[in-house]
LUMGU-336548 format. One line per 10 residues: number of its first residue (from 1); for each residue x negated, y, z of C-alpha. Coordinates in steps of 0.05 Angstrom, whole numbers, padded with zeros to 5 digits. Example, Ala and Ser with C-alpha at 12.3 -4.5 7.8 and 13.67 -1.06 7.14 Angstrom:
BEGIN
1) -00246,-00090,00156 ~ -00273,-00021,00143;
// end
This chain:
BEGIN
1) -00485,01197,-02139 ~ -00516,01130,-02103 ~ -00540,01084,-02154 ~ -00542,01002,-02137 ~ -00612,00991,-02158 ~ -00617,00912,-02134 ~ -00599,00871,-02203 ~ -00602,00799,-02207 ~ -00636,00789,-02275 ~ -00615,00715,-02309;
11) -00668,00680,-02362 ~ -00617,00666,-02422 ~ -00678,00610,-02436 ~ -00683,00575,-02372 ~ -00627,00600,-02328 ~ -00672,00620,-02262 ~ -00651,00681,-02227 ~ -00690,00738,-02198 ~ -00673,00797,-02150 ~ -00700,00855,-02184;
21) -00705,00925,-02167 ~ -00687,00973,-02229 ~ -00735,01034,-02247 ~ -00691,01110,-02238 ~ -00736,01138,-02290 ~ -00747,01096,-02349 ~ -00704,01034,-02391 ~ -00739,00969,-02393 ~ -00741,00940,-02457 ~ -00777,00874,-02446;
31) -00781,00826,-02378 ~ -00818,00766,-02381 ~ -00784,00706,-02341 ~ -00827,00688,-02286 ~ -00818,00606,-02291 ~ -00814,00593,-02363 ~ -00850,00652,-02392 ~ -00800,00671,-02441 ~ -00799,00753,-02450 ~ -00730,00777,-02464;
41) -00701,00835,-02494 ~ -00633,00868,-02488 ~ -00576,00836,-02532 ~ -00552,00879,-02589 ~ -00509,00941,-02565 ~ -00545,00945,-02500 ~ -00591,00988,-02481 ~ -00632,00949,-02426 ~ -00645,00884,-02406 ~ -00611,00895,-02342;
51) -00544,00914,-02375 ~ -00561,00848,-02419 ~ -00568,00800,-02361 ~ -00569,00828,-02295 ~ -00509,00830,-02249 ~ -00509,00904,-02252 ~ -00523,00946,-02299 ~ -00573,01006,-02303 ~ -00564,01074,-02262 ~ -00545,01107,-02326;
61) -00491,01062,-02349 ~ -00462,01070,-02281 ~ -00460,01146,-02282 ~ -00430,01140,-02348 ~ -00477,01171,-02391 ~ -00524,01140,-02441 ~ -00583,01102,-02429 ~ -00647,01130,-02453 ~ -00612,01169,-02512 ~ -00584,01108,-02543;
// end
């Protein structure tokens, strides 16, 4: 299966939006917001911050399977 690995990430704090390329082999739990700083963590529920706020969500969640056990 191809994965879309290109996620636009949005800062819940500030709003600025970044192209982002998501790792294959490992979640990520934190991403710091390049212009205001602000390190964010996935919402409640999800298991990533790209299923939080990116536009599409990690290559787990789109084979259908759990992310990272959770």
């Amino acid at each position: 299966m191809k994965y879309i690995l290109l996620s636009t990430i949005t800062c819940p704090e500030c709003g600025h939006r970044k192209d982002e390329t998501m790792p294959t082999d490992a979640c990520q739990f934190f991403y710091e917001c390049e212009l205001c700083g602000k390190v964010i963590k996935p919402k409640l529920g999800d298991c990533c911050v790209y299923c939080s706020f990116g536009t599409v969500k990690c290559p787990p969640i789109q084979e259908g399977t759990d992310c990272c056990g959770n």
